[in-house]
N, C-alpha and C positions, 0 to 999 in steps of 0.2 A: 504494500500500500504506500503512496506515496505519503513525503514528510509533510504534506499542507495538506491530508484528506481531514475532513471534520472529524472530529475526535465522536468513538460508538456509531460511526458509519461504515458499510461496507461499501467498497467499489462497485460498481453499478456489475452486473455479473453480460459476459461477452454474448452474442449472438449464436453463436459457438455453443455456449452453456446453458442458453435458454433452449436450443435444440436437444442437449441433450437432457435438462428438465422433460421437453415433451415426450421425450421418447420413453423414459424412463416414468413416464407418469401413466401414458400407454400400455406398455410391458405389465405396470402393478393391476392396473385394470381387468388386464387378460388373464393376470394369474388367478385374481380374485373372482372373475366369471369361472373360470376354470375348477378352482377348490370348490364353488358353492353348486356347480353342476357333479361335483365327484359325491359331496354330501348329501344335494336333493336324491341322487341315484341310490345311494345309500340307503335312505328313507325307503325311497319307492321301493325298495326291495326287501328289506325289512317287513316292509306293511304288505307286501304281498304272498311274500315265505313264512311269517313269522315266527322267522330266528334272524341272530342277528352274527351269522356266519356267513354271508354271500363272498362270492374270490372275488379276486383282482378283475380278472377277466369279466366275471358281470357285470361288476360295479364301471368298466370304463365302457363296454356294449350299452348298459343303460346310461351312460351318460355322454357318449359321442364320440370319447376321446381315448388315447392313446395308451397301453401301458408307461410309456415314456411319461407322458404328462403323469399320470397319477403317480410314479416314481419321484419326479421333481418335486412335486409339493408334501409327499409323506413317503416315510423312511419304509412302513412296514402300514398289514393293512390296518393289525391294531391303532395306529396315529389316528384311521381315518374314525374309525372307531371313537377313539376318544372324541375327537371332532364331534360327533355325530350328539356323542353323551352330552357334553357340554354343550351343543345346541339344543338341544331334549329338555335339557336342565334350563336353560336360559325363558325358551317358553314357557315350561313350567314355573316358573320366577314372574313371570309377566302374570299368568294366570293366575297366580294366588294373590300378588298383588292387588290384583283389578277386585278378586274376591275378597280380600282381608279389607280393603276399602269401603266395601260397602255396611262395614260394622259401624253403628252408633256409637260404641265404646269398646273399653280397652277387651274386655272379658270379653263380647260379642267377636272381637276380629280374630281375638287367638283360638277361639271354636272354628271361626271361619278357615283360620288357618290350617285347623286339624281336618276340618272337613274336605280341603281342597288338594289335602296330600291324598284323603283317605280314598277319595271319589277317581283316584288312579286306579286302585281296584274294584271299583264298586261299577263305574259306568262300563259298560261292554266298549266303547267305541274307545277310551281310554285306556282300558285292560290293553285290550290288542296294540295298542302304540306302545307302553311302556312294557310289557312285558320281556320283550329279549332283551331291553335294557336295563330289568330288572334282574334278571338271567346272569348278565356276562359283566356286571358291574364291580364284583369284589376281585373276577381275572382283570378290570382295568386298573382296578383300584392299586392293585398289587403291583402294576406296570407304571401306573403314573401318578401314586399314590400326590404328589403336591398340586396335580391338575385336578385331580377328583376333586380331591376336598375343598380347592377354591370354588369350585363351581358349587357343591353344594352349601358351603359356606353363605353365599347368598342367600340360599332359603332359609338356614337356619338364623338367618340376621334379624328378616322378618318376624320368624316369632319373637325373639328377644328380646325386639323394642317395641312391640308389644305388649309382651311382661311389664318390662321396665317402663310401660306408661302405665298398666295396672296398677302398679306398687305405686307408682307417684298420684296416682288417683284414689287410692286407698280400699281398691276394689283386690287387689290380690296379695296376696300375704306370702310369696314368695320371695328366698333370704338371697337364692344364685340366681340370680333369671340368665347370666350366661352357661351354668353347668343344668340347671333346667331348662331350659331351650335346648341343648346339643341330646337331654335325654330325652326328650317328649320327641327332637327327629327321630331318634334312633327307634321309637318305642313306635312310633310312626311307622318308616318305613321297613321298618321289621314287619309290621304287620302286613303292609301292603304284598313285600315280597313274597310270604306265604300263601298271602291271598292270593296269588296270581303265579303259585305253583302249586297248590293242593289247596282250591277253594272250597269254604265252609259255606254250605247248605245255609246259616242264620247268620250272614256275613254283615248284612244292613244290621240286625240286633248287637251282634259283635262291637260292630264301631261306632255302635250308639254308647255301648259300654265305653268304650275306648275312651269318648271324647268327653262322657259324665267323669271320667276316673281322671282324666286328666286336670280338668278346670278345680273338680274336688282338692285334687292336691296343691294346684296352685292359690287354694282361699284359703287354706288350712294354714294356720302359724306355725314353724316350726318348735316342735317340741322341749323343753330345756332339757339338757344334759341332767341324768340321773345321779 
């Protein structure tokens, strides 16, 4: 930079450079059409096999493109996989949200929230979408253990600060609302998982149960030490 350019200014960038801006803005576009067509394919094949083991080979016939191309963007198919889970997750995120919103209060939105995890097993048309992702989650988990848990970290964010508006509201008498929120997930979708590999016959009575046993715990004061 020359000695008299404005001091926290850059040099105007060359014509040269701005070409290769374009091109390079280009290229991220294509890559980007390119992964979200690998992932839609994914879906699609998912939801028509219902598992969530489709090859290489399928997944690039159902989606236009090349074994090369899906090579360039993921190392193995599990990546796409993960990909796939944490898009799954991210919807899933959007949808409880819009549902835990439409609570009046603090108590009402965290039912809500238990209801919107729970109604992955309980709706047919949900079953069938989360199920192979139900399936093949703890082999992800085990592969990409710091991307899993960010992704569902999200969900469990939502309960929490939920909680933590009940207790500020004086409506729930809960002492951890971040170690009860990670167990009310767990206890969550532990159930779902079952549900959606050996379902129970009284499955809607079940997680009527569920979601009375949970709110019960969170109004109840915790005990004093004996």
């Amino acid at each position: 930079m020359p000695d008299n350019a404005p001091a926290g200014r850059s040099a105007p960038r060359s014509h040269a450079l701005r070409g290769v801006d374009r091109t390079m803005e280009r290229r991220r576009l294509t890559y980007e059409n390119e992964v979200k067509r690998l992932v839609d394919a994914g879906f699609a094949l998912v939801q028509r096999t219902g598992r969530l083991e489709p090859t290489v080979g399928d997944i690039v016939a159902e989606a236009g493109l090349s074994n090369q191309a899906f090579y360039k963007h993921f190392h193995s198919k599990d990546e796409l996989l993960l990909a796939m889970l944490e898009e799954g997750i991210l919807l899933l995120r959007s949808y409880i949200e819009h549902r835990v919103s439409s609570g009046s209060n603090p108590t009402e939105r965290v039912r809500n929230w238990l209801w919107g995890i729970l109604e992955q097993a309980l709706s047919e048309q949900a079953a069938a979408a989360t199920r192979p992702f139900v399936i093949s989650r703890a082999r992800l988990a085990e592969r990409f253990p710091a991307e899993v848990k960010q992704a569902e970290d999200g969900l469990n964010a939502i309960l929490r600060s939920e909680i933590e508006s009940g207790i500020q509201a004086g409506e729930l008498e809960a002492s951890h609302p971040e170690l009860d929120s990670q167990l009310l997930y767990k206890l969550a979708m532990g159930w779902v998982e079952r549900q959606l590999i050996t379902p129970s016959v009284d499955a809607r009575a079940e997680a009527d149960h569920l979601v009375a046993f949970a709110l019960r715990g969170l109004s109840q004061a915790e005990p004093s030490p004996a």
